[in-house]
DSSP file (Angstrom, degrees, kcal/mol; ACC not computed):
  #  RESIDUE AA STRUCTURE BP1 BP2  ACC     N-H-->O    O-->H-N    N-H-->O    O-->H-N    TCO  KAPPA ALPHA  PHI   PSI    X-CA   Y-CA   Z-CA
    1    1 A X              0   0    0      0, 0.0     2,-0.3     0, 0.0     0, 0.0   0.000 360.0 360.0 360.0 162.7   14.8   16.7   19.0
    2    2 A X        -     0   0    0     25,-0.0     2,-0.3     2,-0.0    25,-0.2  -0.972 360.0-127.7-167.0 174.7   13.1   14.7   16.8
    3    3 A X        -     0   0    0     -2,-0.3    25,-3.8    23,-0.2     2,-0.4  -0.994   7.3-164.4-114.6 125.0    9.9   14.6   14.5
    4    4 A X  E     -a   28   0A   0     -2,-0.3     2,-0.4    23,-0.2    25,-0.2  -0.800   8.1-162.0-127.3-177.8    7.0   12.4   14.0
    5    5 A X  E     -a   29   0A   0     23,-1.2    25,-1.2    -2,-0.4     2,-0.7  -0.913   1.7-165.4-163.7 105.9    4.7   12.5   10.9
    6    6 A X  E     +a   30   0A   0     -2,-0.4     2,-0.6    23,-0.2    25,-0.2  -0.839  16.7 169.0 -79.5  85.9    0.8   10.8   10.6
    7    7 A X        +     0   0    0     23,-3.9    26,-0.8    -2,-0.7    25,-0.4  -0.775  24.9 135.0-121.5 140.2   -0.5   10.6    7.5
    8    8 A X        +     0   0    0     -2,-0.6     2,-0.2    24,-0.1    -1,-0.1  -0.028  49.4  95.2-162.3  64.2   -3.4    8.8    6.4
    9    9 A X  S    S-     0   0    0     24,-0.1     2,-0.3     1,-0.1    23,-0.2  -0.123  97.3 -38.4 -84.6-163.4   -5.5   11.4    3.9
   10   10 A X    >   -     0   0    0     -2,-0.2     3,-1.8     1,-0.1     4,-0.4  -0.631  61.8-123.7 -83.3 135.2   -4.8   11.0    0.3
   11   11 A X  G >  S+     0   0    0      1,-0.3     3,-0.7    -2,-0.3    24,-0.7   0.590 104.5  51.2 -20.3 -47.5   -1.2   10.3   -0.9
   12   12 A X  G 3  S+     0   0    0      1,-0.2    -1,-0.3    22,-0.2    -2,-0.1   0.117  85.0  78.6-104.5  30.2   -0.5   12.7   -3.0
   13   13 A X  G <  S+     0   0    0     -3,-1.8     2,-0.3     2,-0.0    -1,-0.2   0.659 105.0  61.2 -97.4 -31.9   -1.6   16.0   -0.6
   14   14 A X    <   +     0   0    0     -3,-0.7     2,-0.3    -4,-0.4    21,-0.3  -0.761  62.0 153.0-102.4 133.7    2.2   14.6    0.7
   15   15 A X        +     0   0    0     -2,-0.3    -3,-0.0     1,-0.1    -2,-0.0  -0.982  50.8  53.2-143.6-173.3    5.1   14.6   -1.4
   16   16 A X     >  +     0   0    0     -2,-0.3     4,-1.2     3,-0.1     5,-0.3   0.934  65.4 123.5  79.9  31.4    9.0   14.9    0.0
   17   17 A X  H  > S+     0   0    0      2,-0.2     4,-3.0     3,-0.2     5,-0.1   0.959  70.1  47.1 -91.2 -43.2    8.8   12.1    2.4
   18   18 A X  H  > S+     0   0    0      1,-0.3     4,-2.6     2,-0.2     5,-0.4   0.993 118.4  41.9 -69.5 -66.7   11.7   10.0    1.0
   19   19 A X  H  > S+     0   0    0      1,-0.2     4,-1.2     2,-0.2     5,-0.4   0.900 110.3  59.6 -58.4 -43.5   14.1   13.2    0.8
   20   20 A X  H >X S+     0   0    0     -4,-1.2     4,-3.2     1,-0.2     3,-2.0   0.987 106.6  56.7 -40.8 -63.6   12.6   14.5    4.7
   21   21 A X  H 3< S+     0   0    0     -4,-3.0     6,-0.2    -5,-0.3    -1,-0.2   0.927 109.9  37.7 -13.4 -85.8   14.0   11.0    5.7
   22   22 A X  H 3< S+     0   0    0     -4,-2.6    -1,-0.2     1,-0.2    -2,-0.2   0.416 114.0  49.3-104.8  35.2   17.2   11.5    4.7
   23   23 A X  H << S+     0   0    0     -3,-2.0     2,-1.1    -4,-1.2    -1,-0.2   0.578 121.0  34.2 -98.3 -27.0   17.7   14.4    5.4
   24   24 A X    ><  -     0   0    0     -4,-3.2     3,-1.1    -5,-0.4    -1,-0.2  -0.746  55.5-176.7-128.3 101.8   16.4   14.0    8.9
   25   25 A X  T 3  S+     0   0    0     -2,-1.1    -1,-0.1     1,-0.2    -4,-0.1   0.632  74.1  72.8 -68.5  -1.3   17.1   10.7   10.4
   26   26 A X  T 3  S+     0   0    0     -5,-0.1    -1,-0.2     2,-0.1     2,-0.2   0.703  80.0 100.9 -93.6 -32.1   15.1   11.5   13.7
   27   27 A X    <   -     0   0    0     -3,-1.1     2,-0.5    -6,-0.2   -23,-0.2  -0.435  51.3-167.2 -95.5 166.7   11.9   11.3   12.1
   28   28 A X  E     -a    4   0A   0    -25,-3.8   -23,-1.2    -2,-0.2     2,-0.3  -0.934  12.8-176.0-132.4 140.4    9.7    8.9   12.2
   29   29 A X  E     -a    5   0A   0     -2,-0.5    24,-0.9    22,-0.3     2,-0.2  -0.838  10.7-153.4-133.3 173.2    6.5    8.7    9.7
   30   30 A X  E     -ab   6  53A   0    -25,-1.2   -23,-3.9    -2,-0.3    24,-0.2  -0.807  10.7-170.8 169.2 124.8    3.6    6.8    9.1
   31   31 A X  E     + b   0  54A   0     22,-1.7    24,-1.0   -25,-0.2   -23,-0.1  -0.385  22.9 169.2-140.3 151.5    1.7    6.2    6.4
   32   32 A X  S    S+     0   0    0    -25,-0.4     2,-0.5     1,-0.3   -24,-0.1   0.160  81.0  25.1-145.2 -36.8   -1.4    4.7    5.1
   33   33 A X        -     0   0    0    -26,-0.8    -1,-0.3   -23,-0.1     2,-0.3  -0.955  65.3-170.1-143.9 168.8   -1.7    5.7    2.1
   34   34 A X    >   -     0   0    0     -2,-0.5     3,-1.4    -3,-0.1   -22,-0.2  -0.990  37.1 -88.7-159.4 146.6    1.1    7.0   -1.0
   35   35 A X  T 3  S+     0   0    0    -24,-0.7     8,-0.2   -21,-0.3   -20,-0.0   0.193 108.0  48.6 -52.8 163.3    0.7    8.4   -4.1
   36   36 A X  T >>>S+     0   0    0      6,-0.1     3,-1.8     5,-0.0     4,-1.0  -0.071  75.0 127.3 121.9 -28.3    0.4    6.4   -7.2
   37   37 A X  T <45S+     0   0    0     -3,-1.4    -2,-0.1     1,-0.3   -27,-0.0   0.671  72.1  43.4 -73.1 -15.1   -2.4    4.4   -5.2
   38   38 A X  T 345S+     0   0    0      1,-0.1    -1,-0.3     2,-0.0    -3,-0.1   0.883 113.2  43.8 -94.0 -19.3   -4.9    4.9   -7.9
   39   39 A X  T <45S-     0   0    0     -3,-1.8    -2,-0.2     0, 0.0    -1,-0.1   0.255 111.5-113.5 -70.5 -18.4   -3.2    4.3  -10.9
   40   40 A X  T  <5S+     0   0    0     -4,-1.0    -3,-0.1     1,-0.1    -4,-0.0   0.588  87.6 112.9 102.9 -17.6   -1.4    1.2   -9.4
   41   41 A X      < +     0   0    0     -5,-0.8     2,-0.2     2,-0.0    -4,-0.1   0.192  39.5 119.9-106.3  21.8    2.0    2.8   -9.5
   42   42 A X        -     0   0    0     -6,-0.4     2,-0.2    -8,-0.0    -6,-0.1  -0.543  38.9-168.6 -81.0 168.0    2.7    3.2   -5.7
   43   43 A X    >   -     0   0    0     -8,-0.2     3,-0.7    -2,-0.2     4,-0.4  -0.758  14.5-166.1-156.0 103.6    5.9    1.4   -3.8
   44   44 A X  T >> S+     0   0    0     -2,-0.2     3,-1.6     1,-0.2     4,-0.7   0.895  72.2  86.8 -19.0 -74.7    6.3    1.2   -0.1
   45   45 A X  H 3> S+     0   0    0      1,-0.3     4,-0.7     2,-0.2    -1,-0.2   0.204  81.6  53.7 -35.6 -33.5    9.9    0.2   -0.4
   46   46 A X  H X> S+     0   0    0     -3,-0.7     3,-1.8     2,-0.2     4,-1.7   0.990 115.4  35.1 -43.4 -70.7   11.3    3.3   -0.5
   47   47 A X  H <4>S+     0   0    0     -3,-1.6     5,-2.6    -4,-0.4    -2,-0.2   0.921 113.1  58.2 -57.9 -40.2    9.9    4.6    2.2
   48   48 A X  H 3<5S+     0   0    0     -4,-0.7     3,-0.5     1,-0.3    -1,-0.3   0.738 105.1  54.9 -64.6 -11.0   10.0    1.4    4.3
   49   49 A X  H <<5S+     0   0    0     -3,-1.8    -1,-0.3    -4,-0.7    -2,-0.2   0.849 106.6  52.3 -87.6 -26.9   14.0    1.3    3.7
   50   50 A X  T  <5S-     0   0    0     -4,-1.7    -1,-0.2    -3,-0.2    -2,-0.2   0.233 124.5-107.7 -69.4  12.3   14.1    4.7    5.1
   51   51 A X  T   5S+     0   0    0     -3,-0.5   -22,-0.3    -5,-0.2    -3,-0.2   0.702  71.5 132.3  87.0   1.4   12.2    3.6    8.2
   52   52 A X      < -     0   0    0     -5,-2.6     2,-0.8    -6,-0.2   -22,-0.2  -0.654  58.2-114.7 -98.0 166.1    8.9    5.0    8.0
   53   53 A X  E     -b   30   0A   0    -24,-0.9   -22,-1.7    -2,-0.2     2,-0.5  -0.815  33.0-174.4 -98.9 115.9    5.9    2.6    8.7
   54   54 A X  E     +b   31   0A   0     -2,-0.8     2,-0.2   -24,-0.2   -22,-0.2  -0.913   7.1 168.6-130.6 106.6    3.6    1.9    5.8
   55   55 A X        -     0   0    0    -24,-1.0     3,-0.0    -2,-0.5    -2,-0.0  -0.831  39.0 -76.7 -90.6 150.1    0.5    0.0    5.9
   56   56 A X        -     0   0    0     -2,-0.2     2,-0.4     1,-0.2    -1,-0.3   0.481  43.0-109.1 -59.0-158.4   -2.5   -0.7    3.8
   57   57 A X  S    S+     0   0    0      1,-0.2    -1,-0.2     2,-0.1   -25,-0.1  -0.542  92.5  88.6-124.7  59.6   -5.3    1.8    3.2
   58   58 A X    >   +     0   0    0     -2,-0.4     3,-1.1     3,-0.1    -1,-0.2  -0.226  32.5 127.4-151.4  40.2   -7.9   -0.1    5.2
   59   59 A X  T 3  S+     0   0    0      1,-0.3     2,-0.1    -3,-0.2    -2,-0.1   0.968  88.9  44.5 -57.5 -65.1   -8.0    0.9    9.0
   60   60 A X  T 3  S+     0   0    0      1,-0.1     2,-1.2     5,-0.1    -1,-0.3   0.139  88.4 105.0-124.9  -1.3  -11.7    1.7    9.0
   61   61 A X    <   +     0   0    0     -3,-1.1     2,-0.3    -2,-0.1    -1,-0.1  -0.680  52.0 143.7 -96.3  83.5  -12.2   -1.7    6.8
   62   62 A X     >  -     0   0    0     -2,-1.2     4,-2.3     1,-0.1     5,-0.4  -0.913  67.3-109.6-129.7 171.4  -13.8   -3.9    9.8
   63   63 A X  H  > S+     0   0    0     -2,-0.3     4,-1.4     1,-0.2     5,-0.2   0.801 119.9  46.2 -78.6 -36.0  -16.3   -6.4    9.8
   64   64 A X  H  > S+     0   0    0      1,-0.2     4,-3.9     2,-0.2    -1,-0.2   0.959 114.7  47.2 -85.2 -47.8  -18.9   -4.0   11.7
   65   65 A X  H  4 S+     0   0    0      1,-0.2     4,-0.4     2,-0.2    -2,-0.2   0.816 114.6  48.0 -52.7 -26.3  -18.1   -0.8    9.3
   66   66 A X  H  X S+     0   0    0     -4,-2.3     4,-1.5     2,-0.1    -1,-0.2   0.747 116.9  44.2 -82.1 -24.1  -18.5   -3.3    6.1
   67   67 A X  H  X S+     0   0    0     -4,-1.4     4,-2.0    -5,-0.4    -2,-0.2   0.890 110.3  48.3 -85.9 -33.0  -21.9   -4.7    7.7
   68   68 A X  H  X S+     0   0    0     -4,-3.9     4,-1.2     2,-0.2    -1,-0.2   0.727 117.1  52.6 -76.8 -20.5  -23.4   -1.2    8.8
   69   69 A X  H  > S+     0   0    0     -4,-0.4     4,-1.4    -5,-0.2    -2,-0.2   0.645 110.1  53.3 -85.7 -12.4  -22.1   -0.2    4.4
   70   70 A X  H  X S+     0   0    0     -4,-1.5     4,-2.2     2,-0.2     5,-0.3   0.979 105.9  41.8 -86.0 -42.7  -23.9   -2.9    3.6
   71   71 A X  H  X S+     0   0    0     -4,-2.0     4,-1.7     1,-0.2    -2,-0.2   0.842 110.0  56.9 -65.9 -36.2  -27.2   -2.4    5.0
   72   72 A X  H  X S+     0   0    0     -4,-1.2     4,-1.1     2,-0.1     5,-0.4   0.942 108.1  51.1 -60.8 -28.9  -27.4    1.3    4.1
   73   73 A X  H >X S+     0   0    0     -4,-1.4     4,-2.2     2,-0.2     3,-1.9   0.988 114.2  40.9 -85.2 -46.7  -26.8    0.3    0.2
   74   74 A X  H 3X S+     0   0    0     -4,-2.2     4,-4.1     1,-0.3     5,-0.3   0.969 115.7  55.6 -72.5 -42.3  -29.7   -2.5    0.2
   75   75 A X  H 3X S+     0   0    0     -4,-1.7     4,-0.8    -5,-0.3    -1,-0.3   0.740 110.3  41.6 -23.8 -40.4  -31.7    0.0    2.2
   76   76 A X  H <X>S+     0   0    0     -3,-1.9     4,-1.3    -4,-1.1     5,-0.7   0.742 120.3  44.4-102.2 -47.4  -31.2    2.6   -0.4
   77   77 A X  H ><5S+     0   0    0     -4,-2.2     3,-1.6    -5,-0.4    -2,-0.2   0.969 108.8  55.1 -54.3 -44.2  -31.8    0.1   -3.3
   78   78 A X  H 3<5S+     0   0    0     -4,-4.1    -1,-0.2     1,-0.3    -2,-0.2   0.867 117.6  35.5 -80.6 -32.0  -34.7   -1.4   -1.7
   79   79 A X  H 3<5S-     0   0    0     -4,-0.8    -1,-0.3    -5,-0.3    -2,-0.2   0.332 107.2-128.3 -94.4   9.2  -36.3    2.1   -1.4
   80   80 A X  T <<5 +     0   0    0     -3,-1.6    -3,-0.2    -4,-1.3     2,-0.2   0.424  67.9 123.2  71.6  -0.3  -34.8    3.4   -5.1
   81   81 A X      < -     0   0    0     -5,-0.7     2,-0.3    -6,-0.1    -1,-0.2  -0.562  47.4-164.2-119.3 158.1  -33.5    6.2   -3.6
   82   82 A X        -     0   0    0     -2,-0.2     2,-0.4    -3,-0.1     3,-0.1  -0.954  28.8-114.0-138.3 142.4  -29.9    7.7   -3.5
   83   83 A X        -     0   0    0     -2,-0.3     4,-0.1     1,-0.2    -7,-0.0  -0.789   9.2-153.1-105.3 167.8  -28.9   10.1   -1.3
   84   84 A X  S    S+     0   0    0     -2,-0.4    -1,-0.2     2,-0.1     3,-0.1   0.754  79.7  59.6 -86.7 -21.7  -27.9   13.5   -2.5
   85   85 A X  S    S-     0   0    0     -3,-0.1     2,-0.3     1,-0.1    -2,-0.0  -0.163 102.0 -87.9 -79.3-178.6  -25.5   14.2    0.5
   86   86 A X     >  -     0   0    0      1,-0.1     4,-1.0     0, 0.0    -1,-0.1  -0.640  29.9-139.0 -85.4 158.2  -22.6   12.3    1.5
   87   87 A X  H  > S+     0   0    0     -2,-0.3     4,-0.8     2,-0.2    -1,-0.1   0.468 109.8  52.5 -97.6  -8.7  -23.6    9.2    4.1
   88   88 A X  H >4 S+     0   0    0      2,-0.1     3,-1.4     1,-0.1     4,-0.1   0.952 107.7  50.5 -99.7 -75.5  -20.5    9.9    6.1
   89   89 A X  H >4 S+     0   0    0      1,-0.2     3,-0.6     2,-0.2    -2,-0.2   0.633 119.3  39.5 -77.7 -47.1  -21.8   13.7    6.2
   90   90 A X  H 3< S+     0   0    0     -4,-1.0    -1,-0.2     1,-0.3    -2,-0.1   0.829 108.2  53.6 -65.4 -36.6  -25.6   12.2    7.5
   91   91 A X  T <<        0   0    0     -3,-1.4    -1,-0.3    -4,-0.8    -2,-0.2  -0.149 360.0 360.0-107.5  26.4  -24.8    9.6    9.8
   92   92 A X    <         0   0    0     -3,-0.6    -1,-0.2    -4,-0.1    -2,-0.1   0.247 360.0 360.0-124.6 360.0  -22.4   12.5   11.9
């Protein structure tokens, strides 16, 4: 048996990864993001000596997603307007 474990919401919705580790060597996680990350005060290294795979908090950061945020904000500027909704919530 074994376990595997996604995460890539906000850090701190997870906590107990280190001790899930070692207590259960069979799973395997991945990670994207980990608490602390807004304060500055995260560290991989734990987890990455336990195995799990931790990488930054930029999958969705690609040249077409940065170019399509950039043209809605001068859009929005250039017309003065803000929207009240979320832009991820419109463009769905």
């Amino acid at each position: 048996k074994y376990g595997v474990f996604v995460n890539t919401a906000r850090g701190e919705i997870v906590s107990g990864l280190e001790d899930a580790l070692r207590e259960r060597p069979d799973l395997r996680v991945a990670v994207d993001v980990l608490p602390g990350e807004t304060d500055g005060s995260a560290d991989p290294a734990p987890l990455r000596r336990l195995g799990a795979v931790v990488t930054p908090h930029m999958a969705g950061i690609t040249v077409e997603s940065r170019t399509k945020a950039m043209q809605i904000v001068l859009k929005l500027l250039k017309e003065r307007t803000w929207p009240t909704q979320s832009l991820k919530s419109k463009s769905q």
